[in-house]
C-alpha positions in Angstrom: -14.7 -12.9 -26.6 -12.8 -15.9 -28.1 -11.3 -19.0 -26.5 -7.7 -17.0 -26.1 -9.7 -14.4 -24.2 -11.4 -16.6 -22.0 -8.7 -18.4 -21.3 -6.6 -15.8 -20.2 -9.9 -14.4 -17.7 -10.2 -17.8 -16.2 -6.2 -17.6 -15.0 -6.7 -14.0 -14.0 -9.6 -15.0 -11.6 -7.6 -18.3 -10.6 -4.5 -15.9 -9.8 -6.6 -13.2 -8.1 -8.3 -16.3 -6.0 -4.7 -17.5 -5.1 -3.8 -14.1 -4.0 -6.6 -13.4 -1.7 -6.6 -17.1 -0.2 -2.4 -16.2 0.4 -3.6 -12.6 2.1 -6.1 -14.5 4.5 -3.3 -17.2 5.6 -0.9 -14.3 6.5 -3.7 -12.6 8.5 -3.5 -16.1 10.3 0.1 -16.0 10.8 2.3 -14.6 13.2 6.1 -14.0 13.7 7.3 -12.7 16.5 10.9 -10.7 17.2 12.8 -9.5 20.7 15.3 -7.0 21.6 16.7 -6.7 24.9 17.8 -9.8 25.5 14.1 -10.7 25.4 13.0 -8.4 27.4 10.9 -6.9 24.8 9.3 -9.2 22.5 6.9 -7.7 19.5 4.2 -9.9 17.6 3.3 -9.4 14.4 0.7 -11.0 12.1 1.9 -11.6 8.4 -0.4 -8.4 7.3 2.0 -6.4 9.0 -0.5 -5.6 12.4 1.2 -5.5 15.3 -0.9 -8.2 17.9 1.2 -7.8 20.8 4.1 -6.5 22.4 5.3 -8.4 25.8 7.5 -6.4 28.7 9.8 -8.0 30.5 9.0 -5.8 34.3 12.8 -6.1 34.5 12.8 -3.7 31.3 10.9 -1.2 32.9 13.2 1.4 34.7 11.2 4.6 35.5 15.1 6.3 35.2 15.1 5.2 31.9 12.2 5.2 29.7 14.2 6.0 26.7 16.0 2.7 27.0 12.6 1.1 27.0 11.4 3.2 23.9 14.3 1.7 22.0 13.7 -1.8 22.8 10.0 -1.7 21.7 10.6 0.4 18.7 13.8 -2.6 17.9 11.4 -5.6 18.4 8.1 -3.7 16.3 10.9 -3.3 13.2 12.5 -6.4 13.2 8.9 -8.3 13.6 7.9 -6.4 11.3 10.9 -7.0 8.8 10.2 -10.8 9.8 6.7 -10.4 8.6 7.4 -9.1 5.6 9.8 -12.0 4.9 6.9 -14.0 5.8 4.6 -11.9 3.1 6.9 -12.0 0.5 7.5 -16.2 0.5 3.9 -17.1 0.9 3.0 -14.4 -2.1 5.8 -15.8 -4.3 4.8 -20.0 -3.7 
């Protein structure tokens, strides 16, 4: 292998170092989103796993569950949309 070689392996393992020390911060991270007026409210770490999802006992109307299905399935993709935000900026600095 020449010097150009090596070169170019040592940034490959100093950019796959960077990467894997980014992926372990935004397993740290969480945003969180809410629908509802806040009375749903989804967490969501910055690897896209969703940590928590809080319920408002107002929300909860045994008439109508669908109403409550909306609101947690709002808050999950909007966290979830945050979080990817989140992914993108920490993998791009």
């Amino acid at each position: 292998m020449n010097h150009q070689q090596m070169k170019m392996l040592k940034q490959l393992q100093e950019m796959q170092q960077k990467m894997a020390e980014a992926q372990d911060k935004l397993a740290e991270e969480t945003v969180e989103a809410s629908a509802g007026g806040g009375t749903v409210t989804a967490v969501v770490s910055g690897d896209l796993e969703v940590r928590e999802i809080r319920i408002r006992p107002e929300a909860v109307d045994p008439e109508d569950v669908e109403m409550l299905q909306d609101l947690i399935a709002a808050a999950v993709n909007e966290a979830l949309r945050a979080a990817q935000d989140l992914a993108q900026r920490t993998m791009s600095g």
